[in-house]
C-alpha positions as CSV (number, residue, x, y, z in Angstrom):
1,X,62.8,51.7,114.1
2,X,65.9,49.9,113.3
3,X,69.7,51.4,114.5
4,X,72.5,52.3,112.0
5,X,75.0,49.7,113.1
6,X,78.1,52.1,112.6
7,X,75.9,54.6,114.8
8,X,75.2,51.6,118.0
9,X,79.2,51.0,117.1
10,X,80.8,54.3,117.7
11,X,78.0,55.9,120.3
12,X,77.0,58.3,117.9
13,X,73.5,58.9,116.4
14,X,72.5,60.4,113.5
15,X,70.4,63.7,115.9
16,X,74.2,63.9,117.6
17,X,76.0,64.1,114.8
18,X,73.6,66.6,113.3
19,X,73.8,68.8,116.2
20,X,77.6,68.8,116.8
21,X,78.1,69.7,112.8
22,X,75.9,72.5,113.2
23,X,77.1,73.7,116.3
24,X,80.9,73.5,114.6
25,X,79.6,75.5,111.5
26,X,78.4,78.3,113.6
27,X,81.2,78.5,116.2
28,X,83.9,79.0,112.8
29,X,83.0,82.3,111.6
30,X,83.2,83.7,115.3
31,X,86.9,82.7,115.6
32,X,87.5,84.0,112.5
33,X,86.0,86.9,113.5
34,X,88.0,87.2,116.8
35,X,91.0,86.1,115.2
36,X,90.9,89.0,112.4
37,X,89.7,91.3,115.6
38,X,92.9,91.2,117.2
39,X,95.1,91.8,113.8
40,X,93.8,96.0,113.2
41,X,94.8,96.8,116.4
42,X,98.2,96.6,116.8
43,X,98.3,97.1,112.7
44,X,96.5,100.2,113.2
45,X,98.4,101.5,115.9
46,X,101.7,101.5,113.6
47,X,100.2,103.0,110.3
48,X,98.9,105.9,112.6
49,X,102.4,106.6,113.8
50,X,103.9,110.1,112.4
51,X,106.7,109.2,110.2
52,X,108.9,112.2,108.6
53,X,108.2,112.8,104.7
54,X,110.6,114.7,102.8
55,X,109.1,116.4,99.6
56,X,109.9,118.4,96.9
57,X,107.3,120.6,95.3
58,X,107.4,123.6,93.1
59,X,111.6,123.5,93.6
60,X,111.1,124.1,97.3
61,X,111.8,121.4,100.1
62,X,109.3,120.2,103.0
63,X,110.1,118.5,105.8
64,X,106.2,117.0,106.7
65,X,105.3,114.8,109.8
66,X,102.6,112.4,107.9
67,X,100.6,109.3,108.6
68,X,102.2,106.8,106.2
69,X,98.7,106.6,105.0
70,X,98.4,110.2,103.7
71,X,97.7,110.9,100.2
72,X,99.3,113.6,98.3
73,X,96.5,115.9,97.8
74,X,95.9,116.3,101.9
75,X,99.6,116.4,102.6
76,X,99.7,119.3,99.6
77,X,96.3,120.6,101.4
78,X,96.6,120.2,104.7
79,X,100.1,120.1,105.6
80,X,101.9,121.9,103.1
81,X,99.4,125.0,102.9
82,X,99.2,125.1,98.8
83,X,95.3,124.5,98.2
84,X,95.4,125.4,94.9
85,X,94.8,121.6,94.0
86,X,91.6,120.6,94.5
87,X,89.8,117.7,96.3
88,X,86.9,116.6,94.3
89,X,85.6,112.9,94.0
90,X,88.9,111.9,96.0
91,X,88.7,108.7,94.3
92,X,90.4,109.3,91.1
93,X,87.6,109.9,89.0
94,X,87.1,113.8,88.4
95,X,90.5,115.2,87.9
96,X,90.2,118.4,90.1
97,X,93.5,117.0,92.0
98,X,95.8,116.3,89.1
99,X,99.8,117.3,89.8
100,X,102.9,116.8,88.1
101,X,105.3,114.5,89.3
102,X,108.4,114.1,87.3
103,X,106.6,116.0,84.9
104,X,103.9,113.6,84.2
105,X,100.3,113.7,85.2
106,X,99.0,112.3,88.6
107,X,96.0,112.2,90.4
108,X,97.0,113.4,93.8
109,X,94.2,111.8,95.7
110,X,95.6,108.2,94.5
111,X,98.8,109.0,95.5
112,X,100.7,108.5,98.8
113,X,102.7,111.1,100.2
114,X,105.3,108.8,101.3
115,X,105.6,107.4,97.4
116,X,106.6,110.8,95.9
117,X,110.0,111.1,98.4
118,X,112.7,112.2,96.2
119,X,110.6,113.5,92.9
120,X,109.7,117.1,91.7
121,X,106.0,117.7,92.7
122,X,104.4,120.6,91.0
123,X,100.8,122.3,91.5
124,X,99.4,125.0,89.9
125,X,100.9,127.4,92.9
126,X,104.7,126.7,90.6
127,X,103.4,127.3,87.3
128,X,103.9,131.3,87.0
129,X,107.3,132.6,87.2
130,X,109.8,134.1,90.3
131,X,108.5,137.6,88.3
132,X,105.1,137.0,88.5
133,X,104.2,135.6,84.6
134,X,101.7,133.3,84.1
135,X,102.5,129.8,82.7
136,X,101.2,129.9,79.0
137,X,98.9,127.5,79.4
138,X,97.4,129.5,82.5
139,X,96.9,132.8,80.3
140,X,95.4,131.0,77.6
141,X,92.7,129.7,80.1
142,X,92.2,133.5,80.8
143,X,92.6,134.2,77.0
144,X,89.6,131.9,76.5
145,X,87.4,132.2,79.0
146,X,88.1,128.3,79.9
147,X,86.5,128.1,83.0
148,X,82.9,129.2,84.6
149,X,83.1,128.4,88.4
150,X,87.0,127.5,88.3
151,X,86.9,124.8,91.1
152,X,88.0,122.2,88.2
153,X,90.6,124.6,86.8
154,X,93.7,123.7,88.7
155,X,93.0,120.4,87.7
156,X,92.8,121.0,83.9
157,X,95.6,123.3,83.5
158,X,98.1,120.9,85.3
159,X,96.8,117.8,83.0
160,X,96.8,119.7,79.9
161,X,100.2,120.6,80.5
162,X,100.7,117.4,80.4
163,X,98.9,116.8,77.8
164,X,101.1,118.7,75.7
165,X,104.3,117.4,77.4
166,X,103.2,113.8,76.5
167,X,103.0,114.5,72.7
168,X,99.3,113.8,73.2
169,X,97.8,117.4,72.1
170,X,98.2,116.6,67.9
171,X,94.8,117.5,67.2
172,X,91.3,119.0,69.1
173,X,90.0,115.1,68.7
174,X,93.5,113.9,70.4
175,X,93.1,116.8,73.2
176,X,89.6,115.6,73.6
177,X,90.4,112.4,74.5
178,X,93.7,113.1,76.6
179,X,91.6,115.5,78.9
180,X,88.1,113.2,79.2
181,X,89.6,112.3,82.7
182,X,89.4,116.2,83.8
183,X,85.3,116.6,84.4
184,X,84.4,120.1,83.7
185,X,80.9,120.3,85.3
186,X,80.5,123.4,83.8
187,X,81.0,122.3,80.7
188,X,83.0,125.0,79.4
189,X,85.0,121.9,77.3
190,X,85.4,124.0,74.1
191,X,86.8,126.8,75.6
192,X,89.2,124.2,77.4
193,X,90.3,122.6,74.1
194,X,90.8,126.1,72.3
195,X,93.2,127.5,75.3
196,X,95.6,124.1,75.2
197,X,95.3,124.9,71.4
198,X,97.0,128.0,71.8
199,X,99.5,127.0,74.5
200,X,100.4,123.9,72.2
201,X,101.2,125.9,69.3
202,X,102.6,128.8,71.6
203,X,105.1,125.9,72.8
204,X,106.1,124.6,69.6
205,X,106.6,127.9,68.5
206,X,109.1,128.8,71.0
């Protein structure tokens, strides 16, 4: 069998050069892998550090010692005591953990605590009044019967206040499609639409 002359020239055969590419293409991924090892650690290590977290909800201030990695719904949950929002899918998806911040609709469990520093949180614990009254849109829920086992409630009485606050409640179809983020897996949806009916034109009327 005759030789490659460039192999005889530089030493190396064609099995040689085989075995060192190889041997090459397996050893990268393991550096990488090492290399990307050593990264989490000390990265890790910070984010878990306690930072303090200044929040305003339902007009009152909290001073909270958070993981900069804490959403809003556990630092409302877990930290600040109001569990009146819910955790459902905790991945944005359901609704059950919509808030007001600023007066808009968010979905607490996509939220980080640390983002919402310096704006007006509000659950459904700050609806009703110093006196005791319940938010319109929280007595027409009652009025209509717009709920079956409630763990979804919270959720769709903060977003259809919203709802209405957004201009976005003109008709049932517009309310409909406003509120399809909120699942109700009850399916008490017509009752739903009928109570922000009510508080809409209760609103407007005052």
């Amino acid at each position: 069998m005759s030789q490659n002359p460039a192999s005889s020239a530089t030493g190396l055969s064609r099995r040689s050069f085989m075995t060192g590419t190889v041997s090459a293409a397996a050893a990268a991924p393991l550096l990488t892998s090492a290399a990307k090892a050593e990264v989490p650690a000390a990265t890790h290590s910070k984010l878990r550090e306690a930072v303090a977290v200044s929040l305003r909800i339902n007009k009152r201030p909290y001073e909270l010692s958070l993981d900069t990695r804490t959403s809003l719904l556990d630092a409302l949950r877990d930290h600040a005591g109001l569990t009146g929002t819910k955790k459902g899918c905790d991945h944005g998806q359901c609704g059950a953990c919509t808030v007001l911040v600023d007066g808009k609709r968010v979905l607490s469990c996509l939220s980080f605590a640390v983002m919402n520093q310096g704006k007006e949180v509000t659950t459904v614990e700050g609806l009703a009044s110093s006196e005791g009254k319940l938010h319109p849109m929280q007595q027409a829920f009652i009025d209509h019967d717009a709920f079956q086992c409630g763990y979804c409630t919270p959720g769709q009485i903060m977003s259809a206040i919203g709802c209405v606050n957004e201009g976005h409640a003109h008709s049932e179809d517009d309310i409909r499609e406003y509120m399809s983020g909120n699942i109700c897996r009850c399916a008490a949806y017509p009752n739903i639409v009928a109570a922000i009916v009510q508080a809409r034109d209760q609103a407007r009327g005052a």
